[in-house]
C-alpha positions as CSV (number, residue, x, y, z in Angstrom):
1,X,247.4,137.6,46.9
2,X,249.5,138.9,43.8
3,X,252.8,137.1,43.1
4,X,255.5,138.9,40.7
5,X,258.4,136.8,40.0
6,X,261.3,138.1,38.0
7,X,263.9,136.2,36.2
8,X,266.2,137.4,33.5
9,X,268.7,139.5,34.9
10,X,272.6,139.4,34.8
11,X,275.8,141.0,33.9
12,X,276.1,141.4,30.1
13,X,278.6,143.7,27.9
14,X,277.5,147.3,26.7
15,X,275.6,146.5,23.5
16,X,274.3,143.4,24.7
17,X,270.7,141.9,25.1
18,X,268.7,140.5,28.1
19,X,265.4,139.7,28.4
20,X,263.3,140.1,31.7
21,X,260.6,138.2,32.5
22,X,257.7,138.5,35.2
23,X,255.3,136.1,35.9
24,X,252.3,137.2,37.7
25,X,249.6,134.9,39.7
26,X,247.0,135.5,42.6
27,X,245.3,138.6,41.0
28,X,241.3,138.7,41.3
29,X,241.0,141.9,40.5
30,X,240.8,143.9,36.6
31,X,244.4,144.6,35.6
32,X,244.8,148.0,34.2
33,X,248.7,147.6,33.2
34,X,251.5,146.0,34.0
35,X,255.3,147.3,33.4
36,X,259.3,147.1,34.3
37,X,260.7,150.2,36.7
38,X,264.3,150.1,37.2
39,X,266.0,152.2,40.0
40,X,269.6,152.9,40.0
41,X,271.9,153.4,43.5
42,X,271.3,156.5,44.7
43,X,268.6,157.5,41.6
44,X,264.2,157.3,42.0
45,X,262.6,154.6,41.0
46,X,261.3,155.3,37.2
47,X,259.0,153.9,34.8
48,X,261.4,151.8,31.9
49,X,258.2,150.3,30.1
50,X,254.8,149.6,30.4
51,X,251.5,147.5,28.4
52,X,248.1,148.2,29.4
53,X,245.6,145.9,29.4
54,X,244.0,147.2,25.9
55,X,247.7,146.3,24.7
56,X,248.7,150.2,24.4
57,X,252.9,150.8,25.6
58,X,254.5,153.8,26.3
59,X,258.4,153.8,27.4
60,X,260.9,156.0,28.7
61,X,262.8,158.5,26.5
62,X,265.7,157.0,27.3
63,X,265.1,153.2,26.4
64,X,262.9,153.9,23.1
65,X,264.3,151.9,20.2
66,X,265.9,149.6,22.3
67,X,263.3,148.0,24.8
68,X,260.3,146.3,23.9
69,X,257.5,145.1,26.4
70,X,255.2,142.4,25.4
71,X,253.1,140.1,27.4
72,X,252.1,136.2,26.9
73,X,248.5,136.4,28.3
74,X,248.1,132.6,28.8
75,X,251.1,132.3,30.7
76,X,250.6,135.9,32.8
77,X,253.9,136.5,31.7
78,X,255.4,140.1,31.0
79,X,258.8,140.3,28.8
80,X,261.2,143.5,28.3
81,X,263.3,142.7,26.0
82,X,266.7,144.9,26.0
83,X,268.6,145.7,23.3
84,X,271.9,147.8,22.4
85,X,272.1,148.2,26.6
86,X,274.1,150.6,27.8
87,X,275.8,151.5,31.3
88,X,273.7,153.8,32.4
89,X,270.5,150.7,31.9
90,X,272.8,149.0,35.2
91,X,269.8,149.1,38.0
92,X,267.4,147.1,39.9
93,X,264.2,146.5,37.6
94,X,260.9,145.9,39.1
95,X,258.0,144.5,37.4
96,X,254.6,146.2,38.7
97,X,251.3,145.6,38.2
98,X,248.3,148.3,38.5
99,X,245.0,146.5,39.4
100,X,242.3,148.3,39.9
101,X,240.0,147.7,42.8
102,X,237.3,150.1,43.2
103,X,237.9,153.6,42.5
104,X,241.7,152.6,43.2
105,X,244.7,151.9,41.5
106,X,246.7,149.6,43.4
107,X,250.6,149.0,43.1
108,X,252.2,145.6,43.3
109,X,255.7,145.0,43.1
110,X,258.2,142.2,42.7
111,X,261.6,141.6,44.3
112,X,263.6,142.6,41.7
113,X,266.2,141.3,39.6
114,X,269.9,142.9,38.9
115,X,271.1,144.2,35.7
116,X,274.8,145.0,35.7
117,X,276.5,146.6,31.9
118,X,279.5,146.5,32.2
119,X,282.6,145.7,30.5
């Protein structure tokens, strides 16, 4: 069974860094990417960052320049790395990972970890 395990977030000042980390363990099946979603009170859940398995990233508009995803493959580890953060970055973050079994893409999530910027 797939494990995601967050650590990392906290309340830190606008302009300030964080960096998120998910561990993964318990997947048998090809990964085709893994990535951070954040969702704010009241907003959909959206796509912050993600790495696919060939190493490609893609990010939101709105974090570009600031965030950075990069994985440690022999720890199963996936970082984001925030910089510059703003208010608007406050949300729960997710860490996903897409494995594909079959024909399918399948979703798993973990519990999330709080991010609060704030003065």
């Amino acid at each position: 069974q797939v494990r995601l395990v967050e650590s990392g977030g906290g309340l830190v000042q606008p302009g300030g860094s964080l960096r998120l980390s998910c561990a993964a363990s318990g997947s048998s099946f090809p990964i085709y990417a893994m990535g951070w979603y954040r969702q704010a009170p009241g907003k959909q859940r959206e796509l912050v960052a993600q790495i696919k398995s060939g190493g490609s990233t893609n990010y939101a508009d709105s974090v570009k320049g600031r965030f950075t995803i990069s994985r440690d493959n022999a720890k199963n580890t996936v970082y984001v790395q925030m910089n510059n953060l703003k208010p608007e970055d406050t949300a729960v973050y997710y860490c996903n990972q897409k494995t594909i079994v079959g024909s399918q893409i399948v979703d798993y999530w973990g519990q999330g970890t709080q991010v609060t910027v704030s003065s």
